[in-house]
C-alpha positions as CSV (number, residue, x, y, z in Angstrom):
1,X,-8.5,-56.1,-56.2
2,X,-9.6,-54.1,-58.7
3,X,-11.6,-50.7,-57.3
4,X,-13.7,-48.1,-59.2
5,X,-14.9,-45.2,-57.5
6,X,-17.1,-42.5,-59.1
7,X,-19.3,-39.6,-57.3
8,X,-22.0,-37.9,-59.4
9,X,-24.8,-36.1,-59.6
10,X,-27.0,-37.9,-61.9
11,X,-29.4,-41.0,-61.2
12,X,-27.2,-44.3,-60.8
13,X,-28.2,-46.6,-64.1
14,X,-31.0,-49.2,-63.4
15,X,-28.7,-52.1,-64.7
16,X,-24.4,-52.2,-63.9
17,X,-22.8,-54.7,-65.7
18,X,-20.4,-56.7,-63.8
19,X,-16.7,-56.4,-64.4
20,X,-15.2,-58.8,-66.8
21,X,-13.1,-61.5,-64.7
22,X,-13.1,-65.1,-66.0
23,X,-12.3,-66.5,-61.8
24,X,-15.4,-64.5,-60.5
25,X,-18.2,-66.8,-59.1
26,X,-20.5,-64.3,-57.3
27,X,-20.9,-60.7,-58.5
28,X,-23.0,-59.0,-55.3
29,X,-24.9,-55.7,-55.7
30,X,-26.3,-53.1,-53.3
31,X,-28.1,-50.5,-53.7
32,X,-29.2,-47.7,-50.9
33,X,-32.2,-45.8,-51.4
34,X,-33.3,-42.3,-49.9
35,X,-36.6,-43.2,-47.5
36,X,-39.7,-40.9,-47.8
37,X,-39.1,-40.4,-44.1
38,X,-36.2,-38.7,-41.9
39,X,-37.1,-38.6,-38.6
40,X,-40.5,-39.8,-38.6
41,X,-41.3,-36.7,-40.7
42,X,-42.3,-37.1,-44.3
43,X,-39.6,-35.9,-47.0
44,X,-38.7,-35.4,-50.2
45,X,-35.3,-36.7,-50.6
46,X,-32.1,-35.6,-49.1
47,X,-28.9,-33.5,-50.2
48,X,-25.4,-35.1,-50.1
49,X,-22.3,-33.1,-50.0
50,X,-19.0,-34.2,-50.3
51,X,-14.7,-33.7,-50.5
52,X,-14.6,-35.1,-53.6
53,X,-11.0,-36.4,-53.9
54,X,-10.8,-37.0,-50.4
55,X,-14.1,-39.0,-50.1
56,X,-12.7,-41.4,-53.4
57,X,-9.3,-41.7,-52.1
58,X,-11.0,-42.7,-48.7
59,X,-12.7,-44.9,-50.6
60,X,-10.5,-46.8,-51.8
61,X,-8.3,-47.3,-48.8
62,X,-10.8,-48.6,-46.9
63,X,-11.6,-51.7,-49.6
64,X,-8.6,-51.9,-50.0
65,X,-7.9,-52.4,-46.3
66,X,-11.1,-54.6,-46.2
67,X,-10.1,-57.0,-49.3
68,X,-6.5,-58.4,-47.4
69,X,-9.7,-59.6,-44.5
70,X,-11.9,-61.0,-47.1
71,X,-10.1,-61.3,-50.6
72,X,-12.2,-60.1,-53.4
73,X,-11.7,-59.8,-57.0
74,X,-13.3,-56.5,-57.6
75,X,-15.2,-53.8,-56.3
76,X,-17.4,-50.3,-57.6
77,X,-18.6,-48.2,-55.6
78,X,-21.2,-45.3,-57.2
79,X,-22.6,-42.4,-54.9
80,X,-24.5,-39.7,-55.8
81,X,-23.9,-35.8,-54.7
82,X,-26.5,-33.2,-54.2
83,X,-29.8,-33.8,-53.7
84,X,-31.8,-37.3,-54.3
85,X,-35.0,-37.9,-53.9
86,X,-36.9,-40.3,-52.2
87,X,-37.3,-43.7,-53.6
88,X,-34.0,-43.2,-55.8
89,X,-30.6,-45.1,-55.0
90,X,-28.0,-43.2,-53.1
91,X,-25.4,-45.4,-53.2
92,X,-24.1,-48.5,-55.5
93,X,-22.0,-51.4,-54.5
94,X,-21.0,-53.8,-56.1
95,X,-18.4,-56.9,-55.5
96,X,-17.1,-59.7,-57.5
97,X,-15.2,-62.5,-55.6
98,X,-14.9,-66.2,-56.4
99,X,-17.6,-67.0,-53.4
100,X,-20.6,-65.2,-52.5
101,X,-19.3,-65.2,-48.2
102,X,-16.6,-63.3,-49.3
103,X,-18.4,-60.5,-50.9
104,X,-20.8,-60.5,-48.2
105,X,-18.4,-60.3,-45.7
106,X,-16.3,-57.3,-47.3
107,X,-19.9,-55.7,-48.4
108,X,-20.7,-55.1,-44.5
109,X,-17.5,-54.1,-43.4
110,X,-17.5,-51.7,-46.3
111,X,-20.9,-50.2,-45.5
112,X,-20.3,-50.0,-41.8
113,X,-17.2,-47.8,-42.1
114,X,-18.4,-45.7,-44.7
115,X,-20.2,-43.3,-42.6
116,X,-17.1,-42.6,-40.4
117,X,-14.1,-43.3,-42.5
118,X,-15.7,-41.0,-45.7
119,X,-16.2,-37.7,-45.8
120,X,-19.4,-37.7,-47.8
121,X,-22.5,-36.3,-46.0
122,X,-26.3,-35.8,-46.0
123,X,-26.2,-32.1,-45.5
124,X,-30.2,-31.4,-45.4
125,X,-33.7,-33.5,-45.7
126,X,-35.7,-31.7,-47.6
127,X,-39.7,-30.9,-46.8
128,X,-41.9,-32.8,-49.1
129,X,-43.0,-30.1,-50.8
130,X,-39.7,-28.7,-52.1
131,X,-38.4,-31.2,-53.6
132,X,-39.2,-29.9,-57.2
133,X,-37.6,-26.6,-56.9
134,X,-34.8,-27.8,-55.0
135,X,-34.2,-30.3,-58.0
136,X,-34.1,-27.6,-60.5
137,X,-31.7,-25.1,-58.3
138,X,-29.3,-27.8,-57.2
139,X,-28.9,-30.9,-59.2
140,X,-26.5,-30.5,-62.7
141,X,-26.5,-33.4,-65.4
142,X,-23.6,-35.6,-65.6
143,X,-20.3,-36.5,-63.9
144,X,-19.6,-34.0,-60.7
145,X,-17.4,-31.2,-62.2
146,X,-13.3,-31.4,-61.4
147,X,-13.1,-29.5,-58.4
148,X,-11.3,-30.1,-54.9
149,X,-14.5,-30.2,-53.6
150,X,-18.3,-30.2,-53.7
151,X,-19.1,-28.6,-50.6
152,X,-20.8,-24.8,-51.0
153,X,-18.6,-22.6,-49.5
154,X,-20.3,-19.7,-47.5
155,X,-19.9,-16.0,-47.8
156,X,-18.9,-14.5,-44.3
157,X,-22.4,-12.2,-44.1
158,X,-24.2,-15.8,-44.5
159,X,-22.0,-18.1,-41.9
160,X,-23.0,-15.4,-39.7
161,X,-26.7,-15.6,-40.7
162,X,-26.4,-18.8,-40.7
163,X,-25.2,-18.9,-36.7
164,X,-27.2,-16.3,-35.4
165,X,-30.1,-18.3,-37.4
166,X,-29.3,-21.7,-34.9
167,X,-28.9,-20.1,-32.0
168,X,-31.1,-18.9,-29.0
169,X,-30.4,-17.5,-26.0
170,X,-30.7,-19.9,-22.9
171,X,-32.9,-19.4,-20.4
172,X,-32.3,-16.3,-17.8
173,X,-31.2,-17.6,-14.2
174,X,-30.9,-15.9,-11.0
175,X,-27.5,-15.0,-9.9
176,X,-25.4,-13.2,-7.2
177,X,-23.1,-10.2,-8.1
178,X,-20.3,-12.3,-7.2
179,X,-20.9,-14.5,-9.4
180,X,-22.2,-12.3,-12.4
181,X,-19.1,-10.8,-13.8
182,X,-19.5,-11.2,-18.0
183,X,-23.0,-12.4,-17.9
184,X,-25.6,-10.8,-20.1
185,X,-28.5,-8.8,-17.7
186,X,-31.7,-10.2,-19.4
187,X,-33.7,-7.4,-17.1
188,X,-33.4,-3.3,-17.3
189,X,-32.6,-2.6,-13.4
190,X,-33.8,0.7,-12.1
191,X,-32.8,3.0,-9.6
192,X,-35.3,2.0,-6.1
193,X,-33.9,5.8,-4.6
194,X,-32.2,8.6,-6.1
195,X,-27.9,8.0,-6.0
196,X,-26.8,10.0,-3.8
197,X,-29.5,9.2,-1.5
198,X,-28.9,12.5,0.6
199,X,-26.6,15.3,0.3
200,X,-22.9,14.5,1.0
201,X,-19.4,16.2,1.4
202,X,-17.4,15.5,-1.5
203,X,-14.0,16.5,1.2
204,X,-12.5,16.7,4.4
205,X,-13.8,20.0,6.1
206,X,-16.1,21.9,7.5
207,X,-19.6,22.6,6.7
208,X,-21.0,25.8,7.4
209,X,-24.4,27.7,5.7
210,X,-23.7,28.2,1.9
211,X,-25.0,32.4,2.8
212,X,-23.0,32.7,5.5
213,X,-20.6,35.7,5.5
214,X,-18.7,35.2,8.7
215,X,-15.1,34.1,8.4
216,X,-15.1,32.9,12.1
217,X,-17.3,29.5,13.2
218,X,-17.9,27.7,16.3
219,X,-17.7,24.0,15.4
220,X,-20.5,22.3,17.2
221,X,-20.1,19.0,15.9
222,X,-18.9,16.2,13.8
223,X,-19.7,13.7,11.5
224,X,-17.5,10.3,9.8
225,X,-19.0,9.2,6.2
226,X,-21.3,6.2,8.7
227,X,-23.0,8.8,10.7
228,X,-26.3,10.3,9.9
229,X,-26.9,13.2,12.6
230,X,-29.7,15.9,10.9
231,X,-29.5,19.0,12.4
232,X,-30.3,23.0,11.1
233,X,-27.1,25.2,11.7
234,X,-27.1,28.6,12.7
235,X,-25.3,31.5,10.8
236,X,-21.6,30.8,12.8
237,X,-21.8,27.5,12.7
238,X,-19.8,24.8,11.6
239,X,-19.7,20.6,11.7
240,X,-16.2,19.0,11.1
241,X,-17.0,16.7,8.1
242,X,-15.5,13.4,6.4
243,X,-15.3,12.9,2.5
244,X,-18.7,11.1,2.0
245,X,-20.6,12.0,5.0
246,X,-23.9,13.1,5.0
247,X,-24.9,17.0,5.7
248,X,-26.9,17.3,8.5
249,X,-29.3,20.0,6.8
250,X,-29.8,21.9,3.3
251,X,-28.6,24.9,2.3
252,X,-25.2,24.0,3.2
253,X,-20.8,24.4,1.8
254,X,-18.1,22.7,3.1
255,X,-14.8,24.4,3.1
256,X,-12.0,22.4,2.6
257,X,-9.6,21.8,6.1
258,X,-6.9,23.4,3.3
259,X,-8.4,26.8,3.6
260,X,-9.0,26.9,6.9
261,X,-7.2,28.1,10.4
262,X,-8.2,25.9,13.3
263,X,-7.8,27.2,17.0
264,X,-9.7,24.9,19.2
265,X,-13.3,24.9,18.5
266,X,-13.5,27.7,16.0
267,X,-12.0,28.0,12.8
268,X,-11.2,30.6,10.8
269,X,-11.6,30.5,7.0
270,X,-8.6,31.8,5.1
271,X,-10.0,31.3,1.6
272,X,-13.9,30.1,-0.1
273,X,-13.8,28.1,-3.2
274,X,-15.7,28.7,-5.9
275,X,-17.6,24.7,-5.5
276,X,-19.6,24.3,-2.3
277,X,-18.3,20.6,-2.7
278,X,-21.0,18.7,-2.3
279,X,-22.9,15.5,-4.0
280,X,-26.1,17.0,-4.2
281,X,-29.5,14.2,-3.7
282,X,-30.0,12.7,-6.9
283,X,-27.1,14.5,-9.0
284,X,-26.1,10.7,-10.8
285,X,-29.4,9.1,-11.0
286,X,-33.1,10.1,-9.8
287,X,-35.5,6.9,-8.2
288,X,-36.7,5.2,-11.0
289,X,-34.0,5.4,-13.9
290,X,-32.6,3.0,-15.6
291,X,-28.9,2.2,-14.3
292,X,-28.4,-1.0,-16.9
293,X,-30.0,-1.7,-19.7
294,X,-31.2,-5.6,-20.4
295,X,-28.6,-7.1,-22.9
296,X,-25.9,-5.4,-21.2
297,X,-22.8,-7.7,-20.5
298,X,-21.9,-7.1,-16.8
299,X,-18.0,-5.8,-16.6
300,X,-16.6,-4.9,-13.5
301,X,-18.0,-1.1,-13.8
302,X,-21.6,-1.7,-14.1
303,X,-21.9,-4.7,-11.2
304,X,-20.4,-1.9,-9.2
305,X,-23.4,0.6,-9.9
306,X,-25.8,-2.7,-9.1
307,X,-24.2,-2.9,-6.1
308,X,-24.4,0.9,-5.3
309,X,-28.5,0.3,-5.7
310,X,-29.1,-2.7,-4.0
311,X,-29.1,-5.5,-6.5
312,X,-27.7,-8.6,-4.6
313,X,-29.7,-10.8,-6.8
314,X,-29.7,-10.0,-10.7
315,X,-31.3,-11.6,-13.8
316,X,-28.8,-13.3,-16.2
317,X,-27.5,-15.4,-18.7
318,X,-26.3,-18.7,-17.5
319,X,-22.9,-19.8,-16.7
320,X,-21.8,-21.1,-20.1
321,X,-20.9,-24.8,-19.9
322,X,-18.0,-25.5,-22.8
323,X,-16.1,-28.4,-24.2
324,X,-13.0,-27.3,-26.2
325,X,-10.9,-29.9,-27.8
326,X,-7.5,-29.4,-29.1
327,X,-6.4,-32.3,-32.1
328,X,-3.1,-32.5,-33.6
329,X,0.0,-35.6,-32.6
330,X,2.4,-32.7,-33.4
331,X,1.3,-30.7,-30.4
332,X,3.3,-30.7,-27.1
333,X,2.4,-28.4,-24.1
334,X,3.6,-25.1,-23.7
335,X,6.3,-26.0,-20.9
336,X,8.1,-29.0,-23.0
337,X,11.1,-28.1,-25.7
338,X,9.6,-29.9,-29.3
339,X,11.1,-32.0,-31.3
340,X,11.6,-31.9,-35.0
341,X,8.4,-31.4,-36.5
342,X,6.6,-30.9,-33.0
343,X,4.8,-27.2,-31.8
344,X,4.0,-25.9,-28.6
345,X,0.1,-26.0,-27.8
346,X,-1.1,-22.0,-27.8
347,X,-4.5,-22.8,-28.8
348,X,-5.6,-23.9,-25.8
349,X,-4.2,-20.8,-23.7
350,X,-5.4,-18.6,-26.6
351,X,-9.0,-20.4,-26.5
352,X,-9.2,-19.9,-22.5
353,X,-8.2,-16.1,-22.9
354,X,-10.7,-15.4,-25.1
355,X,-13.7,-16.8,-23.7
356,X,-12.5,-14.6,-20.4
357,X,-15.1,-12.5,-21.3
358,X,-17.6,-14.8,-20.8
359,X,-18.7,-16.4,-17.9
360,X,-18.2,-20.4,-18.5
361,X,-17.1,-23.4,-17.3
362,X,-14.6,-24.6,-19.7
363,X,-13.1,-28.0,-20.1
364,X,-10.1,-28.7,-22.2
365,X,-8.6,-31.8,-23.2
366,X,-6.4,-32.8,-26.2
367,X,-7.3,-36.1,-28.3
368,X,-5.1,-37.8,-30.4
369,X,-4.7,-37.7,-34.3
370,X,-7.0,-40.8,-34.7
371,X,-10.4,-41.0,-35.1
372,X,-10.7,-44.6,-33.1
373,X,-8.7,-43.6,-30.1
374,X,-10.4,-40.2,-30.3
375,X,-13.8,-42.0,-30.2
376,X,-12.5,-43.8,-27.4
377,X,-11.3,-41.2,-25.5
378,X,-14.2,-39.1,-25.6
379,X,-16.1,-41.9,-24.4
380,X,-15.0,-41.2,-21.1
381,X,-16.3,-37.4,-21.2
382,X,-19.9,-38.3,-22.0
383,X,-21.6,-36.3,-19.2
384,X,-19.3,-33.3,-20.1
385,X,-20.3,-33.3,-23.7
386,X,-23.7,-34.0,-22.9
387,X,-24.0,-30.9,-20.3
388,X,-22.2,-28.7,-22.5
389,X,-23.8,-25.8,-24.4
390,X,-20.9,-25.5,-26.7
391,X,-18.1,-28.0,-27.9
392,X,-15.3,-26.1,-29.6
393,X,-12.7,-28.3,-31.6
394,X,-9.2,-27.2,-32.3
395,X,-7.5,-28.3,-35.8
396,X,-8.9,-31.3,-37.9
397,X,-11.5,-29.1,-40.0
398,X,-9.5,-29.2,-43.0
399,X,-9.5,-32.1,-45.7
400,X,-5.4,-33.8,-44.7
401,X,-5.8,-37.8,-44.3
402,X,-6.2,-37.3,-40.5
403,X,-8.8,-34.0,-40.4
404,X,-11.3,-36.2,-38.2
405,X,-13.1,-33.5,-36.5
406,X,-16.4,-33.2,-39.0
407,X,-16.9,-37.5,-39.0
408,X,-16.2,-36.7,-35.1
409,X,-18.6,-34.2,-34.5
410,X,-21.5,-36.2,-36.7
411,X,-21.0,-39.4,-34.4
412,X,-21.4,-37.4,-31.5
413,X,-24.8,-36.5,-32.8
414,X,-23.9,-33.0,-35.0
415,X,-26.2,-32.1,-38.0
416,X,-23.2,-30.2,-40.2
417,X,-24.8,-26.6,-41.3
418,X,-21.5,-25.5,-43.5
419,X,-17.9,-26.3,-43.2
420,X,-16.2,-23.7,-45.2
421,X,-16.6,-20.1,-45.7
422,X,-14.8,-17.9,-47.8
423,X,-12.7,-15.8,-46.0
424,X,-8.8,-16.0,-45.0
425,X,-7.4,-17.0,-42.8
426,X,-10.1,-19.2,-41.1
427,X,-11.7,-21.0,-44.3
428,X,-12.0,-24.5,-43.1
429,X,-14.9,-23.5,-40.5
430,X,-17.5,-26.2,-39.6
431,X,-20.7,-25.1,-37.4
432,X,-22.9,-27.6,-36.3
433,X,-26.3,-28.4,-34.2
434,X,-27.2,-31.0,-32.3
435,X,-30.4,-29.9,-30.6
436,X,-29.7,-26.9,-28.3
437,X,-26.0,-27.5,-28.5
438,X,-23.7,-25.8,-31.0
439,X,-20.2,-27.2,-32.0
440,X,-17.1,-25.4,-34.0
441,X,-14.7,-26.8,-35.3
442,X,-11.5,-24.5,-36.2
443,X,-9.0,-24.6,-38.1
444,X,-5.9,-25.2,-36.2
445,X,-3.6,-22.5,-36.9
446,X,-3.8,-19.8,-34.2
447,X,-4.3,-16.6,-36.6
448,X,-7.2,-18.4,-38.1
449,X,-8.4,-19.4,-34.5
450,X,-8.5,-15.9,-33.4
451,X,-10.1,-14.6,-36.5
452,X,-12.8,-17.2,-36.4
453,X,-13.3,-17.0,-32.9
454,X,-14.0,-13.2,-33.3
455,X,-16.0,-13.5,-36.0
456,X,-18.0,-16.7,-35.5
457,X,-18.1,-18.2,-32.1
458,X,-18.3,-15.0,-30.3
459,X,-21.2,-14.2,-32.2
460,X,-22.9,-17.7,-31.2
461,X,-21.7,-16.6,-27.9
462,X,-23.8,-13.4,-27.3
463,X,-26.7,-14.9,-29.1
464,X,-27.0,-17.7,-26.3
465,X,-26.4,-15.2,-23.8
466,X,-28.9,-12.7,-25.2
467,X,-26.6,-10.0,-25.6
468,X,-25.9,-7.4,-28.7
469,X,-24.9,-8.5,-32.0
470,X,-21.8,-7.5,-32.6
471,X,-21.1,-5.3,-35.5
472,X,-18.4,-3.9,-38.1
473,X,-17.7,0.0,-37.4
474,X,-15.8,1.8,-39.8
475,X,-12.4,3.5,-39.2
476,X,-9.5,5.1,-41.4
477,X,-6.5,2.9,-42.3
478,X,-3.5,5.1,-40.6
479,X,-1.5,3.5,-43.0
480,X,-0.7,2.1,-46.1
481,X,-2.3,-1.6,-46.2
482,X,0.0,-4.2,-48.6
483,X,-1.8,-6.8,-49.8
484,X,-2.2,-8.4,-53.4
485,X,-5.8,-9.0,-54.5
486,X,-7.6,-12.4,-53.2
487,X,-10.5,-14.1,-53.8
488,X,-11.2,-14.3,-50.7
489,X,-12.6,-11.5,-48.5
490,X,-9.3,-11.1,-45.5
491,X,-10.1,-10.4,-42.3
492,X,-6.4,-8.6,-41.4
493,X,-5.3,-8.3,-37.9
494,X,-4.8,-4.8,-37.3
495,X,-4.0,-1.9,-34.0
496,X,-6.8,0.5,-33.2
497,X,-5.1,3.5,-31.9
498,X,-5.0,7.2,-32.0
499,X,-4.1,8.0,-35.5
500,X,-6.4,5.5,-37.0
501,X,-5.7,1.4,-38.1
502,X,-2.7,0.3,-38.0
503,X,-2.5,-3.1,-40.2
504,X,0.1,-5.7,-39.0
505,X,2.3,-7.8,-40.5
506,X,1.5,-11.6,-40.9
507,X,2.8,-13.9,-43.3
508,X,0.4,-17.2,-42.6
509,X,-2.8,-18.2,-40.8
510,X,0.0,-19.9,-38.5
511,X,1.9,-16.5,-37.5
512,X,1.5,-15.5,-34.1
513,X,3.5,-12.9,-34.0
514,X,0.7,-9.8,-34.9
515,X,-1.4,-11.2,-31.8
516,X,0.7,-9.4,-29.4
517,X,-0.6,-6.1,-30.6
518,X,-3.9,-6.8,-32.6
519,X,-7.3,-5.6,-30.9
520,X,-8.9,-5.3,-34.2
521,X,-9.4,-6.6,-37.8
522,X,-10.4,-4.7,-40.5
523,X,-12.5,-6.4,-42.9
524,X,-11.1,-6.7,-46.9
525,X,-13.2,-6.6,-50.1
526,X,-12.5,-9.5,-52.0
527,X,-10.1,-9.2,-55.3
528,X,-9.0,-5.8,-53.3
529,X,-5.2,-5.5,-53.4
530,X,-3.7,-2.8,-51.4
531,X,-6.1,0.0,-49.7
532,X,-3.8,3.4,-49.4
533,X,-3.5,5.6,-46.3
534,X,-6.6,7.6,-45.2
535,X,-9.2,5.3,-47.0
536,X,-12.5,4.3,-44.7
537,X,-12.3,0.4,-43.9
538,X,-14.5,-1.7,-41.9
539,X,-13.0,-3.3,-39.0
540,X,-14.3,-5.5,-36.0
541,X,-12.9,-4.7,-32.6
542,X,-11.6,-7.7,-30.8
543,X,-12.5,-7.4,-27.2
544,X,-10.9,-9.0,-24.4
């Protein structure tokens, strides 16, 4: 069968003549034109983006798949990139064959597997109104130009608008302290008393009146750290005293048992310290102040201090619920020795490590390097996907025959926002939306997984949560940083110690090697080459 293919971005020609076959008996057209509505909302037209050698090569294969089920003679196929407006043809088919069933046939086949099997998609509607300008900015005259691809490409400062644009933070949910460990508090908390609530002995000893001058004492009592036993003491008194136990009075010292000679009930006192070594009422926090600030992700640490004042019950983020797929036939798990041309899965463990942080429910299942059996597969998860907040996909975001996960993620309902942006590694980033659900899609090389993670879906992360942004600080290289200029900005896995950043070595977005020391990346200029020793970078700390 004869196929012609062509994308473009100007208006597909009223009249196509047919192809010039002396054995043809039917020559069947369609033609599919942009609605004036999306949605039930009026529109303007809509924007089409495409991989342009991957979306004709696609093309082809499937007539050509379709034509040994229902022989036809010839087939062209015309769709238009960028935007279209409403009322204008999209698409053009047409196919000769010598009878019309035929070309009828392979005509529905065609059209039914164009959506999943081609990687050409309507990236926007646009308003009614806007159509106009949008016209003017985006269209171009003539054939598309000879470029890999047609898709925009975004700057790393707008993928990160972009996310932080299409997410909001979930609604706040009561929660236990025990269960509250990397939530975000979505309430300031407040001191109800002052911490220490009372005086208390910061050692074992014995306290006796802070102006006494006597070096001999009559102990006439004692108190654990549970025991709360007010009493005044006279001038030659003394109380035997645990670490943490309350004074029974004001205007008190406790001498450490160290510097003191016991006989009985008295004591003697050998030597007085400069500290009166107490935890005076109020010293760490007076009623009323603030302990934790809202937007405060709860470590270990500051649940601790909630716990101190009270706070059994606390405001918070919800649990995040997230779906992670991993994708690739050459994966095996960690445990199993691969074969030629196999790897051992460390997405998944790196994936699960990183969202440690966060408090989620994550599911993790690997799908096969098909899009059918995938389809299938998934099938069976349906209340997971549905429930999640998040749906994470490892690997297929690149433009190889079997990168399925963009067609994936728009038949489960995704409206694609970008798929690349122009950084290394991690360029073949898609981020979608599907109502209050987000969705990545990484590329599946573990360098580029932890740099997009850090950039990208952490900063989804905290925007659902409703915690801090996070944001580049700036730093002094401790050494000399080899790289040769790029047009690309790099975001380079790098050591934060003492002496500064420490750039590692990595020779791929598939090297793992560096991410046994990195805790940072520092962010490169584009076209920057090598940055000497000394110079002020900006770098994003990777937190774990």
């Amino acid at each position: 069968m004869e196929i012609e293919v062509q994308l473009t971005g100007s208006p597909i020609a009223e009249k196509i003549s047919p192809p010039r076959l002396a054995a043809h008996g039917a020559w069947l057209e369609f033609r599919g034109a942009v609605r004036d509505e999306e949605n039930g909302v009026k529109i303007s037209g809509l924007e089409y983006e495409a991989y342009a050698e991957m979306a004709v090569r696609e093309i082809r294969r499937l007539l050509e798949k379709l034509s040994a089920l229902h022989p036809c003679l010839a087939a062209k196929v015309i769709h238009r990139i960028g935007i279209v407006p409403a009322g204008e043809a999209a698409i053009y088919v047409g196919i000769a064959s010598r009878h019309r069933a035929e070309a009828i046939a392979l005509l529905g086949e065609f059209m039914n597997g164009l959506k999943q099997a081609v990687p050409i998609w309507k990236r926007r509607a646009l308003p009614f109104k806007s159509i106009e300008d949008d016209v003017r900015s985006l269209t171009f005259p003539g054939k598309i130009p000879e470029t890999p691809h047609v898709i925009s490409c975004k700057s790393l400062d707008e993928a990160m608008a972009e996310i932080r644009s299409h997410c909001q933070a979930l609604p706040a949910v009561r929660a236990p302290l025990t269960a509250a460990l990397g939530r975000v508090l979505r309430e300031a908390v407040c001191a109800p008393s002052d911490i220490p609530d009372c005086d208390r002995s910061t050692r074992d000893g014995f306290a006796i009146l802070s102006n006494g001058e006597s070096e001999t004492f009559f102990i006439v009592d004692k108190l654990h750290a549970a025991d709360w036993k007010p009493r005044m003491l006279k001038s030659g008194e003394a109380v035997r005293i645990a670490t943490g136990a309350s004074l029974p009075c004001e205007g008190l010292r406790v001498v450490m048992q160290e510097n003191v000679e016991r006989n009985g009930d008295k004591i003697k006192i050998l030597r007085r310290e400069d500290s009166p070594n107490i935890r005076l009422r109020g010293e760490d926090v007076k009623a009323g102040a603030t302990l934790v600030q809202t937007g405060a992700r709860l470590d270990a640490g500051k649940l601790a201090l909630l716990a101190s004042a009270g706070r059994a019950q606390l405001l918070v983020s919800p649990q995040l619920r997230i779906v992670h797929f991993t994708t690739g036939d050459e994966i095996v798990p960690p445990e199993q020795t691969p074969k030629p041309g196999q790897v051992r899965d460390s997405n998944s463990i790196l994936v699960r490590g990183l969202l440690e942080k966060f408090s989620c429910d994550l599911q993790q299942t690997h799908l096969p390097e098909n899009f059918e059996p995938a389809k299938s597969q998934i099938s069976s998860l349906k209340s997971q996907i549905e429930n999640a907040y998040v749906l994470l996909v490892s690997g297929g975001a690149s433009v190889g025959e079997k990168d399925f996960t963009r067609p994936l993620l728009e038949w489960l309902g995704f409206e694609i926002v970008f798929s690349q942006v122009n950084v290394r590694p991690g360029r073949p980033l898609i981020f979608g939306v599907n109502g209050n659900q987000i969705a990545f899609g990484l590329p599946g090389n573990p360098l580029a997984h932890f740099v997009c993670f850090h950039l990208f879906v952490a900063a989804a992360l905290e925007k659902l949560t409703g915690g801090s942004p996070r944001q580049f600080g700036r730093g002094t290289l401790a050494v000399r940083l080899e790289d040769a200029p790029n047009p690309r900005e790099t975001l380079w896995p790098a050591r934060l110690a003492g002496a500064g950043l420490v750039p590692l070595k990595w020779s791929s977005s598939g090297d793992v090697t560096c991410l046994g020391e990195a805790n940072t990346l520092i962010r490169v200029p584009a076209n920057c080459g090598a940055i000497q020793a000394g110079a002020e970078v900006e770098f994003l700390a990777a937190d774990f």
